[in-house]
C-alpha positions as CSV (number, residue, x, y, z in Angstrom):
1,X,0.0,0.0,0.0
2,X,1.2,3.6,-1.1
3,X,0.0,5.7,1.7
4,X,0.9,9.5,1.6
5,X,0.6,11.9,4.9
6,X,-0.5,14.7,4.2
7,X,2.2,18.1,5.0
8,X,0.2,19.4,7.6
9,X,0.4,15.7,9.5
10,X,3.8,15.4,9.4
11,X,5.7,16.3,12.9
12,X,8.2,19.2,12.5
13,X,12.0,18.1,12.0
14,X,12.8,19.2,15.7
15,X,15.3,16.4,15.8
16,X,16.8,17.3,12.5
17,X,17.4,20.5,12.6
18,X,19.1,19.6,16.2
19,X,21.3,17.1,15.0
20,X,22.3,20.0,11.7
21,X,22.8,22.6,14.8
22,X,25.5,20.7,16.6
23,X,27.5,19.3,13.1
24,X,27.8,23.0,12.6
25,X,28.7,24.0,15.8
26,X,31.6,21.0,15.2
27,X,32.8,23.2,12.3
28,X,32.2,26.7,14.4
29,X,28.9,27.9,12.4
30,X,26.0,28.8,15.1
31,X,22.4,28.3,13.8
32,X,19.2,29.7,15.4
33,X,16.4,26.3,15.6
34,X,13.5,28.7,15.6
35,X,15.2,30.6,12.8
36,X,15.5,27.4,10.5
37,X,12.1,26.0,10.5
38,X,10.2,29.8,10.6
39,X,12.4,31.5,7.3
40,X,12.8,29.1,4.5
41,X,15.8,31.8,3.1
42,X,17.8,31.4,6.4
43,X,16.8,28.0,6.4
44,X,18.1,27.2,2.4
45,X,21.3,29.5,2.8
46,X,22.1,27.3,6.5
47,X,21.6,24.1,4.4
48,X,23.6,25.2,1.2
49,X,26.6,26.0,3.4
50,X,26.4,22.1,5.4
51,X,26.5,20.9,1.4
52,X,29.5,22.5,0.9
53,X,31.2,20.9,3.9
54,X,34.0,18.3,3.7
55,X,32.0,16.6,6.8
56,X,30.3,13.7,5.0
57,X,28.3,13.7,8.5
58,X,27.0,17.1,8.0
59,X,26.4,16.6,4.5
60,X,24.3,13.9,5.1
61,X,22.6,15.6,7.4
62,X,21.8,18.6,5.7
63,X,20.3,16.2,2.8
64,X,17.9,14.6,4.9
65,X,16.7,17.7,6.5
66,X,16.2,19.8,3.1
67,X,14.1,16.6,2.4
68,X,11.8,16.9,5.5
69,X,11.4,20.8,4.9
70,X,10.3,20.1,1.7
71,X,7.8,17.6,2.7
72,X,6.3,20.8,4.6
73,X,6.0,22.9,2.5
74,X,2.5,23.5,0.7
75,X,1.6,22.4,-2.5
């Protein structure tokens, strides 16, 4: 079965953005949480940086949460 949830049913990615905050504390880049899942431009320029990293960790990271935010997003 191919069940979809809708956007507004999906928990916010508390845990992500958490786990993207302290990888870029590792590399001495401070991140607000609120910031990141309330402004979608802080929130894409934050993630474009953890792309460019040379922490595969971080990178990862960064993926799977510009994933989640998209979920989110309406439409």
């Amino acid at each position: 079965m191919n069940a979809t949830c809708p956007a507004e049913a999906l928990p916010t990615p508390l845990v992500e953005v958490v786990e993207l905050k302290w990888l870029m504390a590792g590399e001495g880049v401070r991140i607000h949480v609120e910031h990141m899942l309330d402004d979608e431009a802080y929130a894409t320029s934050v993630l474009d940086r953890a792309l460019r990293s040379t922490s595969p960790a971080l990178r990862v990271a960064a993926q799977r949460l510009r994933q989640r935010l998209a979920q989110l997003k309406p439409g």
